[in-house]
Each structure stands twice: as C-alpha cells, then as structure tokens.
N, C-alpha and C positions, 0 to 999 in steps of 0.2 A: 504493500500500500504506500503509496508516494504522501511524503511530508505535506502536512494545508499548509499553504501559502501564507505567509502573515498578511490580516485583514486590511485594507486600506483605512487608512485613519486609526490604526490602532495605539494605543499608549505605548513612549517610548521610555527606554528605562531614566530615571532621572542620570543628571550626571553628576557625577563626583569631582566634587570642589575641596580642594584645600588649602586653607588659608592660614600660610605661617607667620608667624608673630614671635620674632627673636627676643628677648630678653634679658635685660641686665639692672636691678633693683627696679624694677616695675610694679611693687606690692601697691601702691596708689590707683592701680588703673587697671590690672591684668583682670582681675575677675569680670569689672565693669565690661572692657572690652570683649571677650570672651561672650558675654553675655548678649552684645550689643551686636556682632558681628553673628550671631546664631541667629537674632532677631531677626535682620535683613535680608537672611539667605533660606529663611522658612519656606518659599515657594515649592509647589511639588515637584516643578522639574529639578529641582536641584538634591545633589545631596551633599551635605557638607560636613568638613572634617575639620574641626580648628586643631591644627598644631602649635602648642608653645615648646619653643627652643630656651630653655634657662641655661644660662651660664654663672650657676654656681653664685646664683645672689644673694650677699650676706642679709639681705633686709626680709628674708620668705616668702621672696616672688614665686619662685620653686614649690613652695608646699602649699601656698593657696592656688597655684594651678593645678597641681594635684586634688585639691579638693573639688575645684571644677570639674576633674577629669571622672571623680566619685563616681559624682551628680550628676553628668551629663555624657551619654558613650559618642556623643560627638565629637566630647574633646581628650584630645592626645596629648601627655607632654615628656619632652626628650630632656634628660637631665644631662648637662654636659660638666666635666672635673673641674674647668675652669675659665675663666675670661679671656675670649679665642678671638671675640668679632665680628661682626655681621658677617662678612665673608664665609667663615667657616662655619658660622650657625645653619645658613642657608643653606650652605652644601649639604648639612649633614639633612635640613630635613628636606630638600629634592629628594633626597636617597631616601629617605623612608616615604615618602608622598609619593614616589614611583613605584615602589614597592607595595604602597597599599592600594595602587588601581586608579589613584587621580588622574581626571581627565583635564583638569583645570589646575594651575598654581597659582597660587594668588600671593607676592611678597607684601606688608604692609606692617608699619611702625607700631606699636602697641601702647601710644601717649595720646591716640587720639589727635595728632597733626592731621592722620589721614581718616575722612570720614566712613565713618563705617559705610552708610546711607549712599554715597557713591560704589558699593561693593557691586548690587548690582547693574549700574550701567558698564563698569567697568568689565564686567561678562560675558553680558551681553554681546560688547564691541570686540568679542574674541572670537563670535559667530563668522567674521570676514577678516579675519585677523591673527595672527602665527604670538605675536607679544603685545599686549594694552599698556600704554605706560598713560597713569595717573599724570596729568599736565600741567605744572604753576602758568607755563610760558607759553599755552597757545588762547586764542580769543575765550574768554568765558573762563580763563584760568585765574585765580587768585591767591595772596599769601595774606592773612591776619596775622595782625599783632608782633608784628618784626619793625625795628626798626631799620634808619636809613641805611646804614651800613651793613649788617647784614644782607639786605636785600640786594646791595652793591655788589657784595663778594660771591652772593650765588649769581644772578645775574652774569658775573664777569666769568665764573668759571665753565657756567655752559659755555658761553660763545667761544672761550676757549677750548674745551672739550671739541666741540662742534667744530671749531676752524681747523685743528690741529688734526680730525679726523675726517672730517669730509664728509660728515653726514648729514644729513636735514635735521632729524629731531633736535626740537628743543629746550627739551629738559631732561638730559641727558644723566642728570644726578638725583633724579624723583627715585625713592624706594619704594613706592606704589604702584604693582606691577601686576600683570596677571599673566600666564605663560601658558601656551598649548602644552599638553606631556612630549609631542615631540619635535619641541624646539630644547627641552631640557635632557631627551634621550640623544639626538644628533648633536649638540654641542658638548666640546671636550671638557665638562665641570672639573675635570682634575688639574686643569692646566690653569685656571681663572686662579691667581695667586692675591688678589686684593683683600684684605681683608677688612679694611673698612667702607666709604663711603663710594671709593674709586670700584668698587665692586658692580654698583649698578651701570658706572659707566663702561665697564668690561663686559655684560651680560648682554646689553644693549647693544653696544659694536660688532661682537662675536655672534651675535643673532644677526644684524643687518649686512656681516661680512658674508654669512652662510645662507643667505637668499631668503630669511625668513619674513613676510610682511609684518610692519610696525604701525604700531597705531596710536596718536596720542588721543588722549578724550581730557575735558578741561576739569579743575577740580580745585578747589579752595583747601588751600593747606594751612592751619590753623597750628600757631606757637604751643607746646604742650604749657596746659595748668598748673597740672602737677609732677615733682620728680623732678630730674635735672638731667640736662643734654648731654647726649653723649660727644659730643662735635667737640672736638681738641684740632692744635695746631698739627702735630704728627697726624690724622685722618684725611687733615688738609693737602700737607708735603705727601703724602703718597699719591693721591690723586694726581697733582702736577706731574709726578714723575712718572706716572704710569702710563700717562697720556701719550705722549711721543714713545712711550717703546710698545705701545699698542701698535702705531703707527708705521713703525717700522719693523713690526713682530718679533720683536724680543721682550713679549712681559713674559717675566717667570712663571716656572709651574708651580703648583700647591707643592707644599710640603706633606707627605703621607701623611693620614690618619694614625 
C-alpha cells in the first residue's frame, strides 16, 4: 500500500528556535529576561528553546537560571568554569543548539538593550534571509539613553569595520542576531578566534564572504538599567585589530576547547 500523501494545507511542524543569552553577573535581569523572551515566542509555529551561557558569575546568575531551567523545560542552561567571553560563550552554545535540532539561532544580550518584543520580527525576516542582524544604523533604527560620545565611537567603528571590509551592512557590531542552522553548520566556528565584541563582526563577514544572504531589520537599542557593561578598552583594541587581518585573512583560529 503506497504512503497518503501529506494533505494540502496541512499543519507544519512548529520550528525550533533558540535563543542564546551569554552571561556574566546578570542576577538583575536573567530571570526577567528568560521570562520575557518565552512570552514573545508563544506563537504555535514556533518552538522555543532559551539557552543561558553563564560564565561562572560570582553574583548567582548561574543558579537562578537554573531555577528557571526547574520551572520551565524550555529553558537550558550551560554552566561554563570561567570568564571566556562572548566569543566563546556563543560557540559553545551553537554547539549544543545544533545538536538539539534548532532551526533558528537567535544571539541576543540579556540587559535588555535588545528588545525582546522585536524577537519576533526578527524571525520572521529569516523566512528570505540566511543571517537577520538587529539594526541601530539603518532607517527606523535607534539607540536610547547613550550619550554623545558613545554614540561617536560606535558610529565610527562601523564605518570603519564596513570601509576596511567592503561590505554594505551597517551595523556590523549589533549582537542581535538570528542565524539559519546552516549558515552556523557551513561556517568554520572553530576558526572565529574573537572573543569579545569583534566577534559579531567576524560572524557577519564570514557569513557575507561564504554567499550567505544578510539582512538588517531596524531596532531600538536601549542603555541596560541594571548591572554594568561589559564594554572595556581591550574589547575595543581587539576589534580594530581584527579588522584588517579579517581583510587580508589572517584572523586567528580559536584556541581548542
């Protein structure tokens, strides 16, 4: 007897989202987030997976995401030994987000700079689209509660990013990201050696060097309330320098796990 045909119009499986949120003394915000980002991704097509990455924060970011994780089997959280870096936070939960079946990644800060509430358009816009990046810098994009100078030094380091590489996008240091699974299975993760900020502009280049379509969508990026930034001069200096050996392909590899 020959298979029935699946029925025209029939219900497709939801898909698998997940959304990581690396971590470093985020007890102020991580549950709230956690919370806030399960709200917005209720819809039935979706199914979602929050990952927290902790890096061993002294303040109990680690164990109240664990308590979420109790409470809730949508959320995951990866405990790491020590303070490694956005860089190598991300890798480690690509690796487990591909391993659990996601169809979707989604990178995104957990101070709430980045709005939950934009989660799903940002999605959405992956329907026609290989990487979504979150956008301060294209029309309908905005930043709260930053002063002048700040706003200066990001501002100046896209366009230097972007000059320096030849690419269009223009916000090339947003960590507000959403990824097909295979733009993170074809790209060599092992070799993306940045481990702070200069990361997203290494994931972004290496996706737009290997053919994959970019897409920015606009989005208000809001000063965290609570908790304090991780943004130092050395996150800075790596980024500049990364820039030009992206360009002429000499960034280094990760160092092994």
């Amino acid at each position: 007897m020959d298979e029935a045909e699946p029925t025209a119009g029939a219900p497709t499986a939801p898909r698998a989202v997940w959304v990581i949120l690396p971590t470093y003394n985020e007890a102020q915000n991580v549950s709230r987030m956690i919370r806030a980002v399960l709200a917005v991704l209720s819809a039935d097509e979706l199914d979602p997976t929050v990952l927290v990455v902790d890096d061993a924060s002294p303040d109990g970011t680690g164990r109240l995401a664990d308590a979420e994780a109790a409470r809730d089997p949508r959320v995951r959280v990866l405990r790491r030994a020590e303070r490694g870096g956005i860089g190598p936070a991300y890798r480690a939960g690509f690796e487990l987000a591909l391993a659990g079946g996601a169809e979707l990644i989604v990178e995104m800060d957990c101070d709430f700079s980045h709005p939950p509430d934009a989660l799903p358009g940002l999605i959405a816009a992956a329907n026609d689209a290989d990487l979504v990046i979150g956008s301060r810098y294209v029309p309908g994009g905005a930043i709260e509660r930053w002063g002048s100078v700040r706003r200066m030094v990001s501002r100046v380091g896209c366009a230097y990013a972007r000059t320096v590489l030849g690419v269009p996008v223009r916000d090339l240091t947003s960590g507000f990201k959403c990824f097909r699974r295979e733009v993170l299975t074809a790209l060599p993760i092992g070799e993306v050696s940045s481990r702070g900020y200069g990361f997203q502009v290494e994931m972004t280049y290496r996706a737009l060097r290997a053919g994959f379509r970019v897409r920015e969508v606009p989005i208000t990026f809001t000063e965290r309330q609570d908790g304090e930034s991780k943004m130092g001069l050395g996150i800075v200096a790596e980024a500049i320098v990364l820039v030009p050996r992206l360009r002429l392909g000499r960034a280094r590899r990760a160092p092994r796990a």
